[in-house]
C-alpha positions, -999 to +999 in steps of 0.1 A: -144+022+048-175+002+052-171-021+081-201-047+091-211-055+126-190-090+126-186-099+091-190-094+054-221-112+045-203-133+025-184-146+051-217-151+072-223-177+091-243-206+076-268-197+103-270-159+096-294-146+082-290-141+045-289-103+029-333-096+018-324-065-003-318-083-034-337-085-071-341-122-062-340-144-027-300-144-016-305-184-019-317-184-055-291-165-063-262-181-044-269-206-019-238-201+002-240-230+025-246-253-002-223-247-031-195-249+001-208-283+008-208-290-029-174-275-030-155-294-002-173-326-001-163-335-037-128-319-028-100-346-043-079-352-012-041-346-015-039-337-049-020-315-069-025-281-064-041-277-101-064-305-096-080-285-066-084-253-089-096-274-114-127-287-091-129-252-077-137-235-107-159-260-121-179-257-090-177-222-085-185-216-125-214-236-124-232-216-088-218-183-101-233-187-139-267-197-125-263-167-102-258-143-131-288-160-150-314-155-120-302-125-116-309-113-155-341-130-152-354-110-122-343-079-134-356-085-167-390-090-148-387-054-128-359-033-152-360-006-129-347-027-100-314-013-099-302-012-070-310-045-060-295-059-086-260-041-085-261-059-049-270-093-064-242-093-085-222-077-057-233-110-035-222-134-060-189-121-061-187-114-024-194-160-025-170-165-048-141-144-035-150-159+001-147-196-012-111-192-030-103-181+002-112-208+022-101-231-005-065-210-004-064-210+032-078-244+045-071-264+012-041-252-007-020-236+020-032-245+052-015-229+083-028-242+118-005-223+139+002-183+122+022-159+134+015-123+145+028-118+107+013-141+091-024-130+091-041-117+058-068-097+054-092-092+024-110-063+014-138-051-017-127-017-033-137+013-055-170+002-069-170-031-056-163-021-020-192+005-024-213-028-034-222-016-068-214-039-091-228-042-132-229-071-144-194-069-160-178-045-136-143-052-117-134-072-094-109-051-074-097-065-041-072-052-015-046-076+002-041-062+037-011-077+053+004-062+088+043-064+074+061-072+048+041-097+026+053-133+040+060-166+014+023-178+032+001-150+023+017-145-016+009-182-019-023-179-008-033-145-030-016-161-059-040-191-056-072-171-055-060-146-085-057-178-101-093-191-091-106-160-102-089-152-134-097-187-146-132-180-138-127-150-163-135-121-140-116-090-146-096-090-113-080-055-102-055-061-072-032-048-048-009-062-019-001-034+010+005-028+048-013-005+066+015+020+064+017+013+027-020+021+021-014+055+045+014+064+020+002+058-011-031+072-002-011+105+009+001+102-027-023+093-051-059+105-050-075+074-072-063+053-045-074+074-014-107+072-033-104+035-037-094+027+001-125+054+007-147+028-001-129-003+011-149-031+026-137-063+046-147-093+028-129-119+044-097-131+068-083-111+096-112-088+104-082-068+130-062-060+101-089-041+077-105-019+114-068-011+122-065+004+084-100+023+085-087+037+118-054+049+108-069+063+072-096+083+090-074+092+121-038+102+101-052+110+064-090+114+059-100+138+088-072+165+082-076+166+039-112+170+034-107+208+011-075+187-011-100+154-011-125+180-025-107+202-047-090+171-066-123+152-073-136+187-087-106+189-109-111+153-120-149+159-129-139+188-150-112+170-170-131+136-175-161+166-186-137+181-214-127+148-228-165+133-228-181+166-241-214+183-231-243+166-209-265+167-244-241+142-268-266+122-286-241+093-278-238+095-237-212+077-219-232+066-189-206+063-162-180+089-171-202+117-190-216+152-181-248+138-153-236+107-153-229+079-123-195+089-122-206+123-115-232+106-088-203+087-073-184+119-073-208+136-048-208+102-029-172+106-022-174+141-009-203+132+011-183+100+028-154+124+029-166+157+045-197+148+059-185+107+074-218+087+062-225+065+037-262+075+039-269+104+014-301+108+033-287+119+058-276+153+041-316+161+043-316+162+081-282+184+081-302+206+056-274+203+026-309+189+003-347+195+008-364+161+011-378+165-029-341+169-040-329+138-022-360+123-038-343+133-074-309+119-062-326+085-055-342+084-088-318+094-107-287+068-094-315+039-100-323+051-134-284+056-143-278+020-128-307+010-145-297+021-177-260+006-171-271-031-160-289-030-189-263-019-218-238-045-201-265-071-203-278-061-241-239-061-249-229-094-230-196-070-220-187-041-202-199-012-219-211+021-208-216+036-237-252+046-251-247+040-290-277+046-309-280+005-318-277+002-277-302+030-274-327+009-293-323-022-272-323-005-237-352+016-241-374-018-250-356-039-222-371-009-194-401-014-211-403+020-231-432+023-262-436+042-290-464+065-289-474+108-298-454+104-326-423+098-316-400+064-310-397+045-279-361+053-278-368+095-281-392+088-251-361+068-232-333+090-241-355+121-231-359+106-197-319+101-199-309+134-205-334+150-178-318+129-152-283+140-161-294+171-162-305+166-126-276+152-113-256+185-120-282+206-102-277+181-075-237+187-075-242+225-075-260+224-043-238+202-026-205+223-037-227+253-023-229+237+012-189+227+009-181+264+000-200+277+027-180+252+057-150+262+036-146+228+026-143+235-009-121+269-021-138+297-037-142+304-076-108+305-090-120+337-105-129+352-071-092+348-059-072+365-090-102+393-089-111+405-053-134+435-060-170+422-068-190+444-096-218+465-078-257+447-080-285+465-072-307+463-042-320+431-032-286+410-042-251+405-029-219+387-041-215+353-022-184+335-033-181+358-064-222+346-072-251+367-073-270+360-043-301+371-031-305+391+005-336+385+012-354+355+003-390+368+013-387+401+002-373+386-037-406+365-038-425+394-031-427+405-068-425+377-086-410+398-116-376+388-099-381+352-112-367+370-146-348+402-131-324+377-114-312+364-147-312+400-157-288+408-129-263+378-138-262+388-173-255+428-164-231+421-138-215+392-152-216+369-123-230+336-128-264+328-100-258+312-069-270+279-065-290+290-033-308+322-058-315+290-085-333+268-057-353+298-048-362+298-083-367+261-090-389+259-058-413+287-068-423+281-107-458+280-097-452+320-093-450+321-130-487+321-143-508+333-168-506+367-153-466+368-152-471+356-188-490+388-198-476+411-180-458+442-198-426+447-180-420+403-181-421+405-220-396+434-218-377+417-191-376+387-217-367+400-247-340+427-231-326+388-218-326+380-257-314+413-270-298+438-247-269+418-230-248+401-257-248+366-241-284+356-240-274+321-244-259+319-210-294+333-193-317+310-214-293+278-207-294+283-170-336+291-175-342+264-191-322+239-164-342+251-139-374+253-156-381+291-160-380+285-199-407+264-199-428+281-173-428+318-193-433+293-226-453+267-218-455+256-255-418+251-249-419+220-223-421+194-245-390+197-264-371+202-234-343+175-236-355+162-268-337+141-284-340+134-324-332+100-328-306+102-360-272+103-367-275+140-378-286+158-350-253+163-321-280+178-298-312+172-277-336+200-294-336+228-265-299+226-265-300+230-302-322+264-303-298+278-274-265+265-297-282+287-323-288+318-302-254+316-295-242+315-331-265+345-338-252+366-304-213+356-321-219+368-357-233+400-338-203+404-319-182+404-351-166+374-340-172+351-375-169+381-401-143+360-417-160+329-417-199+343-425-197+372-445-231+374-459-247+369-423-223+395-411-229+420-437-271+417-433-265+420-394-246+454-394-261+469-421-292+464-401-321+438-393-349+433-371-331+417-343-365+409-319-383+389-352-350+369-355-343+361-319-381+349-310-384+331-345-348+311-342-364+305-300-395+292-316-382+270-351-381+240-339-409+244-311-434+217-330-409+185-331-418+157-316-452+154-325-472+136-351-471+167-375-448+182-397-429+206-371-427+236-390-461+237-396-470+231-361-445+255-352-457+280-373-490+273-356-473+278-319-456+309-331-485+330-341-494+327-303-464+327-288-444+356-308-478+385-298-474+374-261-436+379-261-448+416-273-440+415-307-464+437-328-489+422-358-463+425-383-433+412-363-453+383-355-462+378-391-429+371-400-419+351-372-447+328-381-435+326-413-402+324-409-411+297-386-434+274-411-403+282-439-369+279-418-359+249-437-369+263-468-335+280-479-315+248-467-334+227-487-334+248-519-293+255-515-288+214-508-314+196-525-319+215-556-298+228-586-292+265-575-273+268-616-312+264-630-329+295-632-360+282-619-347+272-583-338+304-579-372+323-596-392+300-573-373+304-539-374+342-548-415+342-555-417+320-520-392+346-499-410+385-519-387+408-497-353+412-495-359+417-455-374+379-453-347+367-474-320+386-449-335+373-418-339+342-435-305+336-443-292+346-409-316+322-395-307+294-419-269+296-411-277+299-376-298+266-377-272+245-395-241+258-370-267+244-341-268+211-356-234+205-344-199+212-345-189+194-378-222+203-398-209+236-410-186+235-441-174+255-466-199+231-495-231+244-470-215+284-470-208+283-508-242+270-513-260+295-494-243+322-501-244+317-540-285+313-535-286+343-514-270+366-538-285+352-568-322+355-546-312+390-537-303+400-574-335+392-586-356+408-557-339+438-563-331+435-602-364+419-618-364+382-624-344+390-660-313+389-643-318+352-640-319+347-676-306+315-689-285+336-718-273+367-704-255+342-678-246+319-710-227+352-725-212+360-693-192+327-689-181+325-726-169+359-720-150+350-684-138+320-706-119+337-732-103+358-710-088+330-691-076+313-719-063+343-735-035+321-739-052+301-773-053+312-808-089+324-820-096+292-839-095+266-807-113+291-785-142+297-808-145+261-817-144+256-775-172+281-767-194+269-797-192+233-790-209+231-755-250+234-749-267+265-731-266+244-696-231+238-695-223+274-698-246+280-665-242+248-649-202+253-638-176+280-625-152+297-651-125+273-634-140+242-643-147+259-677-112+261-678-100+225-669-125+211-696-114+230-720-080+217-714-088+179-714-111+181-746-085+200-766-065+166-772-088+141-764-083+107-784-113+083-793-116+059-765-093+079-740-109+091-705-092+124-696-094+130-653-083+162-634-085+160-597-077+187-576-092+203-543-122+230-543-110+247-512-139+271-514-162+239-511-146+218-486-147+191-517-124+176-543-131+185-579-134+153-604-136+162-640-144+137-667-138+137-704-145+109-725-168+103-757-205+101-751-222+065-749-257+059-724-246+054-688-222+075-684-233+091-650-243+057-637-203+041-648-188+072-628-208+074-599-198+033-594-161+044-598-165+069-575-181+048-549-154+018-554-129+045-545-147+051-510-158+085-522-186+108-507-203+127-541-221+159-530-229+175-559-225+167-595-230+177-633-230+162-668-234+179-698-232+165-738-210+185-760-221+190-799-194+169-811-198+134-790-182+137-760-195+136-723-181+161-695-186+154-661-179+174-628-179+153-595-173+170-562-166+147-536-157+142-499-139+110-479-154+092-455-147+119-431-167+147-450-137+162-461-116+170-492-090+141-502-052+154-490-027+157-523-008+126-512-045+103-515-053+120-550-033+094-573-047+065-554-081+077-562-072+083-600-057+052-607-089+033-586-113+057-612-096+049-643-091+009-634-135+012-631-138+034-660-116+012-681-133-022-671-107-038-653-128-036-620-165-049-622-178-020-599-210-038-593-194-070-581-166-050-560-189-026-541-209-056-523-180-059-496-180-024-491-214-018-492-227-024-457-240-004-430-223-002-390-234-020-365-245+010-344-264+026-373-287-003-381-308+009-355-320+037-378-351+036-395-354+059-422-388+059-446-384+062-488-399+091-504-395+096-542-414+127-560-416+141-593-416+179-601-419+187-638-418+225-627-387+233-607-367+233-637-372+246-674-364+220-690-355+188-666-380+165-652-366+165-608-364+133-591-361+134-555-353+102-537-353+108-498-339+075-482-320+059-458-280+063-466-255+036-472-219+036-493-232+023-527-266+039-527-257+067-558-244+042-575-277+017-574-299+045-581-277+059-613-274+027-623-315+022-624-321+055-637-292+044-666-313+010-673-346+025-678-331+049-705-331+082-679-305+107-691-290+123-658-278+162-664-271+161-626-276+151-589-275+173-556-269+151-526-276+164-491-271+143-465-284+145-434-265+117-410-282+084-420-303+101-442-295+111-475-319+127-497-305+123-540-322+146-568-315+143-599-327+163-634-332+138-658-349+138-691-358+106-712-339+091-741-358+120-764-348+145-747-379+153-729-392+154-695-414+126-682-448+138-689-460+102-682-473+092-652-475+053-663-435+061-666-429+078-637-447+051-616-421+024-632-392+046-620-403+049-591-410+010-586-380+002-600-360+024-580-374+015-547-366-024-552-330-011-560-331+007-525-348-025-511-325-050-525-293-029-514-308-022-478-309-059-477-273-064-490-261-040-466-274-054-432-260-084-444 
């Protein structure tokens, strides 16, 4: 507990000097002296106790909102001024708790002569005790009485609560003893760490020493290890429910490196070491004067960061949303610039901070475990035999630790060897061994870089120890990544400003050398069976572990990063070692990493031609392998949703069809041969139906229908054309398991607009479409395959499928004007306005034989499908399909369309009026949908 020489400041003397260590002069803020004049002097003598409250808060309202505006004024002038300004808002409070009092005490229920029982004592705590306070942070107060609460002091606490709540502050409150607060604090850790921070505002300043004595005397001194042990268990459960330090969506006071993680290390301090003052640890050697430094820096950026999202919100809120992100990187004064957005350059900042504050908790816990303050690794006590190291280390609390700190800096080669050593043994590094490291980077220079045996030492990190995501991880914290790659620094907690990315970009390569090191282990042979098939039956490992280290190397500048990537490779991969041909590929594999994702999700992989022209771009069946591997690999590292059983089917049915023709000739693509094939599959599936119906079924569709679609779709179209009536719309619904989709098949009679009258049915019943195909029979009908997703990306349960039929067939049948019913639904979140997201459309009268592909790359929003289809439908466009990848706000729609002759559009007069015309539909809907 915090106790001041006489007392709080609030409760200062009018001619005490008032507190210079806020954002703005103490009497700007709150002139004590005079809003208590203001206060009593117009005080309406004896009358009813709600007339008093009434003046009261009026008065006090008035002082404590112009406060809070000088306050936000200041701080908007200096946004870094943290600290002051949690103790502005800290001083306003400590005023306006002090004046209910005296208004309780010496207005309400005044008491000229008290007994030894009747004396009350009032006291700040948890954050407000430790005088931080954000702008919309608690108000948590402790009644201190010496016995049993007396009829007095409840009437005087019920009269502030009531002051207080009716000047809407979020009041937290407790009425104890001494012996109460000794019990309870015995019993309940949240409230030992409350009373920890306790400080005496205001009334019998006796009462709160005789409680800091008894806490520290009978509870504090003799617990220190529990204290310890239990605020380590909290941090690692409120760590499992907020997820890792690198969520694009931060909480800032309870995630991974955040100020709850700050205040965690606070606490032990008070606890173990009895100061407030963390600067103090320096001269008791716990930090080096630089890491104190980063301690400092980081609490005011964190605070910083919090005043700010409570201001921008006008609430308590301490969570970073992306719209939030936006608004708090340009209130601290962040600009765009290189390429990127102001808000990459603030969340960046962010992220290296957090990642600071847990290298600033590891060395503290290092200094508890060595006083025996905190309990060894629960690991070290169920395993007492430590492996064997090699010469130079030792085994410190189940760490590897190094014996000589001189002798280790000797060869600077132990800068690498050390995470060697923790990989072969198993033991995770010491936090002493990863100071030594931090502290000498400079070691690692051109020389190191070139050397022979620190390539080996690298790639053996990469290659020879089956958990190479563990060594980098730890590397790159501490700066060793960056050091041995240079070209690396930039992206290290980078973050990609979109809804699609979970990860900052260094996290995301190491989530991706960890997907590679588990399909190596066998561990997802179920779930990636191509990948695990190309791995055992043999690849270059070294080419795909530098070039998935190095794919993403070039973001965040103002060049397309696989280019620039590419670019960094070719230097990069020969100085890691690799030979002239193993850096070859990396370099290419590098500039074309995205090149297998995009041709399995933005492209028709059913067309011949997608797959001839990603085979002529890939020429070996060894760059296709690693390829693949690299591609899966990529998309798992996005995040922990991004992989589906849609992205697998897709790749894997362009790998194999890729690999067929490398190793078959390009024939095996042809258009016919695959035509024969699925009559063929067809008739033996409906082996059922008398020759007649079957040949009139397999004579009655075009060439691209029979290659367009899976024998099982084949098969359900069949069935609902067999007894199709004029005018009737025949739907079969049913989950593609293998896709992670739902299955929509249409029948009905052909008439223009038929894509564009489905896809708005589709998107009045709230559905996702990911892929889709529409094909003309001979005979005048229109089939149509949909597969689509929920809002959740996932396929619609059984019990939801009837609900979606009947909402389908209402649209299809004209009872629902989907046009005029979509405008409700069509509107974007609040948090994803913040997104900007640029509109490309291209033409490519190549990719396909005999469709003309339209590729519109834009911002995503519920009824955007439907707008385009609709457009396409007006100028006379014929859609034979649409792929849709999307890639979290951004979605990117391609269509093969031909005009109303059947031909593809030659014209570039009439592909620049598509375009146009398409662009104002994405224009005029952006507009509708942020309202």
């Amino acid at each position: 507990m915090t106790l001041p020489p006489a007392a709080s400041q609030a409760a200062a003397s009018e001619t005490e000097t008032l507190p210079d260590n806020l954002i703005a002069p103490a009497a700007e803020i709150f002139d004590l002296p005079a809003v208590r004049g203001t206060l009593f002097a117009g005080m309406p003598k004896g009358a009813p106790e709600t007339d008093v409250r009434k003046h009261t808060v009026k008065t006090l309202r008035a002082a404590f909102d112009a406060g809070r505006v000088k306050v936000a004024e200041a701080f908007a002038a200096e946004p870094f001024g943290s600290r002051r300004t949690t103790r502005s808002y800290t001083w306003i409070t400590d005023c306006i708790v002090h004046l209910a009092f005296e208004v309780a005490t010496e207005v309400l229920h005044r008491l000229p002569n008290p007994t030894e029982s009747e004396r009350l004592s009032v006291l700040s705590v948890g954050g407000y005790g430790r005088g931080e306070m954000a702008p919309f942070s608690d108000v948590d107060l402790l009644f201190l009485t010496p016995y049993k609460i007396t009829p007095w002091a409840e009437s005087v606490i019920e009269s502030m609560l009531y002051i207080l709540w009716d000047l809407r502050l979020k009041v937290g409150h407790s009425s104890r003893t001494v012996r109460d607060c000794l019990r309870l604090g015995a019993e309940d850790f949240t409230i030992r760490t409350a009373m920890l921070e306790s400080r005496f505002l205001t009334g019998d300043a006796g009462l709160a020493e005789d409680l800091d004595r008894t806490l520290w005397n009978d509870l504090f001194n003799a617990t220190a290890r529990e204290f310890v042990e239990a605020k380590l268990a909290e941090r690692d459960a409120r760590h499992d429910k907020q997820g890792q330090r690198y969520m694009v969506e931060p909480n800032v006071k309870e995630g991974k490196g955040g100020l709850r993680d700050l205040q965690s290390m606070f606490w032990m301090i008070k606890y173990v070491h009895h100061t407030d003052d963390v600067s103090q640890l320096v001269t008791t050697g716990v930090f080096r004067p630089e890491e104190y430094e980063t301690f400092v820096q980081a609490e005011r950026f964190l605070w910083a960061v919090r005043c700010h999202l409570h201001l921008a919100a006008g609430r308590a809120n301490e969570l970073l949303s992306f719209d939030m992100q936006v608004e708090v990187a340009s209130r601290l004064g962040y600009n765009d610039r290189g390429g990127r957005r102001a808000v990459e350059w603030f969340m960046q900042d962010y992220f290296r901070h957090a990642t600071s504050v847990g290298d600033l908790t590891r060395i503290l816990l290092t200094s508890l475990e060595a006083d025996h303050t905190k309990g060894a690794p629960l690991i070290q006590r169920l395993f007492h035999r430590p492996p064997q190291v090699k010469d130079g280390y030792k085994v410190v609390h189940n760490r590897l630790a190094i014996t000589d700190d001189a002798a280790f800096l000797s060869d600077k080669l132990n800068l690498l060897r050390v995470f060697e050593e923790g990989l072969r043994t198993g033991l995770l590094i010491h936090p002493d061994a990863m100071r030594l490291v931090k502290a000498n980077l400079h070691l690692i220079d051109n020389a190191f870089r070139e050397d022979d045996e620190a390539r080996t030492l690298f790639l053996d990190l990469l290659l020879k120890h089956g958990n190479p995501e563990r060594a980098l991880r730890r590397m790159n914290e501490l700066g060793v990544l960056s050091a041995f790659i240079p070209e690396f620094a930039p992206i290290v907690a980078m973050m990609q400003f979109n809804m699609y990315h979970h990860y900052t970009v260094d996290e995301h390569i190491i989530q991706c050398i960890w997907n590679l090191s588990e399909i190596e282990h066998g561990n997802l042979t179920e779930e990636l069976p191509v990948a695990s098939t190309i791995l055992k039956e043999g690849i270059n490992r070294r080419v795909l572990y530098v070039a998935l280290l190095l794919h993403d190397i070039g973001k965040g500048r103002n060049e397309d990063h696989s280019i620039l990537g590419a670019r960094i490779a070719r230097t990069v991969a020969p100085r890691l070692g690799l030979s002239k041909s193993e850096s070859a590929t990396v370099e290419w594999l590098v500039r074309y990493h995205l090149l297998m994702s995009d041709m399995a999700q933005k492209r028709d992989i059913a067309d011949p031609r997608t797959v001839r022209g990603f085979a002529k771009a890939v020429q070996t069946r060894e760059r296709l392998d690693l390829l693949c591997v690299l591609t899966v690999c990529d998309i798992r590292g996005v995040g922990p949703d991004t992989w589906n059983n849609w992205k697998a089917a897709l790749i894997r049915a362009l790998y194999r069809q890729t690999r067929r023709a490398l190793e078959g000739g390009m024939e095996a693509l042809n258009r016919e041969n695959r035509g024969t094939e699925a009559r063929e599959n067809l008739r033996e599936a409906l082996s059922d139906w008398d020759t007649l119906a079957l040949a009139a079924e397999t004579s009655r569709h075009y060439d691209p229908y029979w290659q367009g679609l899976h024998v099982t779709a084949h098969v359900v179209f069949a069935r609902l054309l067999r007894d199709l009536k004029d005018n009737e719309i025949a739907i079969d619904i049913h989950p593609d398991e293998d896709r992670d989709a739902t299955r929509a098949c249409f029948a009905l009679q052909d008439h223009p607009g038929i894509f564009s009258r489905l896809t708005g049915a589709l998107a009045l019943s709230g559905a996702n479409v990911v892929d889709a195909r529409t094909f003309t029979t001979k005979d005048g009908y229109a089939t149509a395959a949909f597969w689509i997703q929920d809002a959740e990306g996932s396929p619609y349960e059984d019990t939801r499928i009837p609900r979606l039929r009947d909402t389908i067939r209402k649209t299809l049948m004209g009872e629902v004007v989907a046009r005029e019913a979509m405008k409700p639904k069509d509107k974007l979140k609040k948090r994803e306005k913040a997104f900007k997201v640029p509109t490309h459309i291209t033409f490519d009268n190549d990719g396909s034989e005999i469709f003309t592909i339209i590729e519109v790359d834009t911002r995503d929003r519920p009824g955007l499908l439907f707008d385009l289809a609709r457009t396409l439908a007006g100028l006379n466009i014929y859609v034979a399909s649409a792929v849709i990848a999307t890639y979290g706000e951004q979605v990117v729609d391609t269509f093969y369309v031909k005009d109303m002759f059947g031909l593809k559009l030659h014209s570039k007069v009439k592909r620049d009026q598509i375009e146009k015309k398409l662009r104002s539909a994405i224009e005029e809907g952006a507009e509708r949908a942020r309202g």
